[in-house]
N, C-alpha and C positions, 0 to 999 in steps of 0.2 A: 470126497475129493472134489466133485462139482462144486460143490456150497465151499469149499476153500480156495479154487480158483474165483471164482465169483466174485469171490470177498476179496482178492489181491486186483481183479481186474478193475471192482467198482474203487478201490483206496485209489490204483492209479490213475482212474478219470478223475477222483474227484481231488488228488494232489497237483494234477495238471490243469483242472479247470478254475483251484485258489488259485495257481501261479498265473495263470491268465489274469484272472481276476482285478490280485496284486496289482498287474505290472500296468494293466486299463487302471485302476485309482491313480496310481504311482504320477502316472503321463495324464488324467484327465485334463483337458482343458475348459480354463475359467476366464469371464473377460471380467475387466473391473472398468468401471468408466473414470475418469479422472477429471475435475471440475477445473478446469483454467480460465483467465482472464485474458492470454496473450495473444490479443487479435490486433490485427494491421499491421502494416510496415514496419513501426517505429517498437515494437515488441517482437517482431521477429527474432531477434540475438536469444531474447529468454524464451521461446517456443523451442528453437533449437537446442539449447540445452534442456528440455525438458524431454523432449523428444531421444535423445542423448540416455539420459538418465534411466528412462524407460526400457529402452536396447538395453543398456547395461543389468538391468530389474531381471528383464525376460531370461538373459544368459544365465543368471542367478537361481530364478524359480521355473524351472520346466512347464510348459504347460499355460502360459499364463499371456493371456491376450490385454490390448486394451483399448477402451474404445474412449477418444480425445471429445469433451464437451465443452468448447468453448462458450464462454457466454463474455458479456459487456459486464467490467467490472463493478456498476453501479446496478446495474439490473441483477446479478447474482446474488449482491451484496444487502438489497433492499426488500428484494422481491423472491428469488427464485431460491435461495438457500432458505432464505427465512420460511417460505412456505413447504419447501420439504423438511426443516425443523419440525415443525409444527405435527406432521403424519410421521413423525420418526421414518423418513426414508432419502437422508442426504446419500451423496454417491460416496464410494470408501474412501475418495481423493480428493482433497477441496482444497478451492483460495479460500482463505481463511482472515478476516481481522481479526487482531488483538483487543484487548479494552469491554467495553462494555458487551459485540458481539459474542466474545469468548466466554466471560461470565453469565450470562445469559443461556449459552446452548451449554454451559456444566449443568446451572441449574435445574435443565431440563433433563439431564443423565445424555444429552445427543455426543459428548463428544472421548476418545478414548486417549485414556490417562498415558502419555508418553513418558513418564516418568521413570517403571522400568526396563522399558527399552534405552531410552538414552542412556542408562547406567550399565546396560547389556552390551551395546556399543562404544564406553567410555567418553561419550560425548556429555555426559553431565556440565563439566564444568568447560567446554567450548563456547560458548555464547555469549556474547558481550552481556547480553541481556533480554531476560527472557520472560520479566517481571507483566508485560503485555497479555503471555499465553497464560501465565501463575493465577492459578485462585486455589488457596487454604495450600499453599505449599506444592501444589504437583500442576506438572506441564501438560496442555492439552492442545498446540501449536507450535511450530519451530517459525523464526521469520526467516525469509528467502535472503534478506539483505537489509540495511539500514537507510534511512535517506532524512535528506535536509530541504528547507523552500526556502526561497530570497529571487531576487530579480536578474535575469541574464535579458544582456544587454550587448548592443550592434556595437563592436568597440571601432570598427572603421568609423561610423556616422558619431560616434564622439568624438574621435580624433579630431576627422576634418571641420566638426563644431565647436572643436575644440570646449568641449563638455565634461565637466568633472565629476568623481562620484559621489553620492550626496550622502552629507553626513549626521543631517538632522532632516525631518519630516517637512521642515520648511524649506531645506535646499531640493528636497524630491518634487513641492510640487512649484519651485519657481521652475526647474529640471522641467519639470511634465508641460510647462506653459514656455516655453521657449522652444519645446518640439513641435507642440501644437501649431507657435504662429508660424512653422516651416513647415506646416502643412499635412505632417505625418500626426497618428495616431502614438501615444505616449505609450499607452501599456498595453499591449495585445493580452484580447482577451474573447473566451466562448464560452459563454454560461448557461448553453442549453442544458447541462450536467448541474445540479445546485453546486455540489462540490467544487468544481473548479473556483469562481469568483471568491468562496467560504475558505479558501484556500490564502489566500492576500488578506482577507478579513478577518480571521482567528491571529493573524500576526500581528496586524493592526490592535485588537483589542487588548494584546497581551503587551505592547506598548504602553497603551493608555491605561489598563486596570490590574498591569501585574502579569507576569507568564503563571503565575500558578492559582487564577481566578478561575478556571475551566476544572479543576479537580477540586471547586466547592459546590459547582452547581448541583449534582446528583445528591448534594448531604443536607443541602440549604443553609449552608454556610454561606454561599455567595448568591448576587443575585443575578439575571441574566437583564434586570431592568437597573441596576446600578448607574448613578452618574455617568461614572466611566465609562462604561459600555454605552450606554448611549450618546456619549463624548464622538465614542471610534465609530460607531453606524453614522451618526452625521456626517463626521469626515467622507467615511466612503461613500454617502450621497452624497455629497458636497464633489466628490470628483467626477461619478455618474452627470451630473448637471453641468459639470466644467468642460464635460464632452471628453473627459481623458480617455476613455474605453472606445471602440467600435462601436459605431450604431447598427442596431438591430443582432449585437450579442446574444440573446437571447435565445437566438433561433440555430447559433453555431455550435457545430459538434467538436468537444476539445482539442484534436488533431488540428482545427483551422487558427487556434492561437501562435501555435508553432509558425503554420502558414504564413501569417500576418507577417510576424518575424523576419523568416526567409524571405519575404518577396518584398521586402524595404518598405511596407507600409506601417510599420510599429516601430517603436526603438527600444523597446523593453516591454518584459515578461515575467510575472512572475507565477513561480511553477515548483516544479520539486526536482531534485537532484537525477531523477532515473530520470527528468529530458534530455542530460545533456549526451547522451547518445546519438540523440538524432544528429548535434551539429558539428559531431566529429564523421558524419554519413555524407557524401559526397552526392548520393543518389536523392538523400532526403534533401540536407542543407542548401546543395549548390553552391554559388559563389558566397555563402556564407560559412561554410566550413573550415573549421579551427577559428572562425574569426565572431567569437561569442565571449564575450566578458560574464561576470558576475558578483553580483555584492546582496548585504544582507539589509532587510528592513529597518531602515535608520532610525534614530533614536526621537523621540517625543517630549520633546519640550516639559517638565513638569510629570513627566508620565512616570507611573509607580513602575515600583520591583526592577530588577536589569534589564537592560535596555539592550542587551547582545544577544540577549539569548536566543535559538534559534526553532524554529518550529522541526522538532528530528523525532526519530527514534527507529524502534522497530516492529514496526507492526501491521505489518504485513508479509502471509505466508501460505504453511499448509496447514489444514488438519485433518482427521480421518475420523470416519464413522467410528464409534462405539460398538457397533454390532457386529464389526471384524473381529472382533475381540474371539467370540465363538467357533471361528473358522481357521485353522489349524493354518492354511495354503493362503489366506487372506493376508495374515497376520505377518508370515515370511515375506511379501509380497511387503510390507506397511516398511519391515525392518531394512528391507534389501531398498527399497526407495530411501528411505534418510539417512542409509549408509556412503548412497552412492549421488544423493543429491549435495547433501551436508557435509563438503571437507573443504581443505583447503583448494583444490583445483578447481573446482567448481565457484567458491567464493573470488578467487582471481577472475577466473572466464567471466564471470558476471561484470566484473568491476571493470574490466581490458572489454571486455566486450561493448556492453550495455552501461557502462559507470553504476554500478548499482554497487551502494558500500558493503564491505562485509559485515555481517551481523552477528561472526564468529570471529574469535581469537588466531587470527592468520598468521603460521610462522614471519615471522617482520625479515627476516631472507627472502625468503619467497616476496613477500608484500611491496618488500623495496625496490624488486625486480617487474615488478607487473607494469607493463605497457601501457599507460596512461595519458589523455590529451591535457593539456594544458590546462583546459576549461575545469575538469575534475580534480584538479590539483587546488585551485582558485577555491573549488567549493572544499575541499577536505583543510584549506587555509583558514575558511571561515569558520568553520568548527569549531578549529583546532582556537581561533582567539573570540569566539564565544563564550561566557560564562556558564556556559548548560545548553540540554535541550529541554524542551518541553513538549507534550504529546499531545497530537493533532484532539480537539474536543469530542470530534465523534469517538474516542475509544473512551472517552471518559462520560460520554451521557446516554442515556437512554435511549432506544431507536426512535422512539413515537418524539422525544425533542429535537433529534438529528434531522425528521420531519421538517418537523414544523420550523424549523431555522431553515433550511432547505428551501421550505416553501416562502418565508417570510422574504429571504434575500432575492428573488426574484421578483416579488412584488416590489422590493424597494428599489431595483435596479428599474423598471417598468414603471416607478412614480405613481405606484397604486396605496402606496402606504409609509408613514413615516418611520423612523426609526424605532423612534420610542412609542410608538401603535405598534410595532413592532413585537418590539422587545417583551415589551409588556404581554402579549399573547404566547411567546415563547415562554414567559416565566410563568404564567398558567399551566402549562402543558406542562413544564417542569415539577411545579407542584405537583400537581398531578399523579405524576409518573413516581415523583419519591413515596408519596404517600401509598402508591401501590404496591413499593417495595417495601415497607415497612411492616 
């Protein structure tokens, strides 16, 4: 009778001690860190929705903390993702590139296969296009939005110059010399960042050698020392020497091109479609707000392949560690983020917000209604009468080339080296790099 009480007393602790147990797993809490880019003022709008998104996560998955790792998106991108690549220890949540970054970290097994998640949330075929995150058929990226570059411009200080917009490379720099002799700076510009100036210069080259000369270099099909290309680096020193830029760019951080802008010392900028947020901001812009034009990199005299076409796409986003894959609570966490980042109210908020285009198939109801300035109307015009886009080079070359162009175009903004001294050590480094791949 003891030894049968016994036995029902120890069943009941030890039935009461699993449901404890249970309901402690059930409710543990897990923090994930999350890898962002949206620092300062002028990315505020997309912090908030991310911040957004996250609330919306936690409701979703009990238990589940997060801890915000902003980093500079050129230092994440070069430096601090790459190096936790390397030790298989990226965080579960990352900004992500497309192109050559993406291919890179499959190769290494770092990134996890979204392919049947998106089919688990019927987002498969939502994507304008997703061909950036694709290697051998399956997704390992979603882009947060889509964007375009070309030049925004003071449209008051062209009125009262009564200044037109230029429709050949010859009319931009008689344009650029007729601001000058009135004293202002023609193209606002800060190229402590290599990217920024490599920005104006990949458009430039796609003039002069073709928009689809950047998706030969990593095959050696093309070459980065080509006539042509060393055609467009001339030009671009040739304007460096004309004084069109800021002196001492070199030393500016890219938030100060905008600057230049706003404060009527530049009259044009060329930049990417997620600026024109700032200059529908009243707080940023000031008395330049809603009063910002924009037009597309004019055509090139003799210059190969279309001459519309626009530096876009989409390729920039999220992606997520691999190693969640393992973790039952990680993994709800991965799916209840791109459920609740990735739809249409989210791609509106982006575009009404921040102008950032959608990157997804947006009901065209909804789309037609979204709250939009002027200025991003202008750019979704240019698009729209572009013959294509074409994809920024760095998702199409190798990091150690993205380097060394990086490195080269400061030297030649600096007057430390020619174009085609240049070029010519960038096409070494290319070689290079293909031959490692192979």
């Amino acid at each position: 009778m003891r030894k049968s009480l016994l036995l029902i007393v120890l069943s009941v602790i030890l039935v009461a001690t699993t449901a404890i147990s249970s309901v402690g797993a059930a409710t543990k809490s897990i923090t994930i860190k999350v890898r962002h880019t949206q620092l300062g003022e002028s990315k505020q709008q997309r912090l908030n929705i991310l911040n957004d998104v996250l609330k919306k996560v936690q409701k979703e998955v009990p238990g589940v903390q997060f801890k915000l790792d902003g980093v500079d998106s050129d230092v994440n991108r070069k430096e601090k993702l790459r190096s936790e690549m390397v030790i298989n220890n990226p965080p579960p949540i990352f900004d992500l590139f497309g192109g050559s970054d993406t291919q890179l970290y499959v190769q290494a097994g770092r990134l996890l296969d979204l392919t049947p998640i998106l089919k688990e949330l019927g987002l498969q075929n939502k994507f304008i296009s997703l061909g950036e995150f694709t290697v051998n058929g399956k997704v390992y990226g979603l882009p947060i939005g889509g964007y375009q570059e070309g030049y925004f411009y003071n449209k008051e200080y062209f009125k009262a110059k009564n200044l037109k917009i230029p429709q050949t490379l010859e009319d931009l720099e008689k344009l650029a010399d007729s601001i000058k002799k009135d004293g202002k700076t023609p193209f606002a510009q800060a190229s402590k960042a290599a990217w920024v100036p490599l920005m104006a210069a990949n458009t430039l080259w796609a003039r002069y050698a073709g928009p689809d000369i950047s998706a030969g270099f990593s095959t050696g099909k093309t070459k980065w020392n080509s006539p042509e290309m060393v055609a467009a680096f001339n030009k671009y020193a040739d304007w460096v020497k004309k004084g069109y830029f800021k002196e001492g760019e070199l030393g500016l951080e890219y938030a100060e091109q905008r600057n230049q802008l706003i404060r009527g010392e530049a009259a044009m900028m060329y930049d990417g479609s997620w600026a024109s947020s700032v200059f529908a901001d009243p707080k940023q812009a000031g008395d330049l707000t809603n009063k910002i034009g924009y037009f597309p990199m004019p055509k090139v005299s003799n210059g190969k392949g279309s001459q519309t076409a626009v530096n876009g796409g989409f390729s920039n986003g999220y992606g997520f560690s691999a190693k969640v894959k393992k973790d039952k609570k990680q993994m709800a966490v991965i799916k209840s983020f791109i459920k609740n980042m990735y739809n249409d109210e989210m791609q509106i908020r982006g575009l009404e917000a921040d102008g950032v285009l959608p990157s997804m198939k947006v009901d065209a109801g909804k789309l037609a209604k979204a709250k939009v300035s002027d200025l991003v109307k202008e750019i979704i015009a240019v698009g729209n009468k572009s013959s294509g886009a074409f994809p920024a080079f760095d998702s199409l070359v190798q990091p150690d080339v993205n380097t060394a162009l990086s490195e080269g175009i400061q030297k030649l903004i600096g007057g430390k080296i020619t174009a085609k001294a240049m070029l010519d050590g960038v096409q070494k480094v290319q070689a290079e790099a293909n031959s490692a791949d192979d």
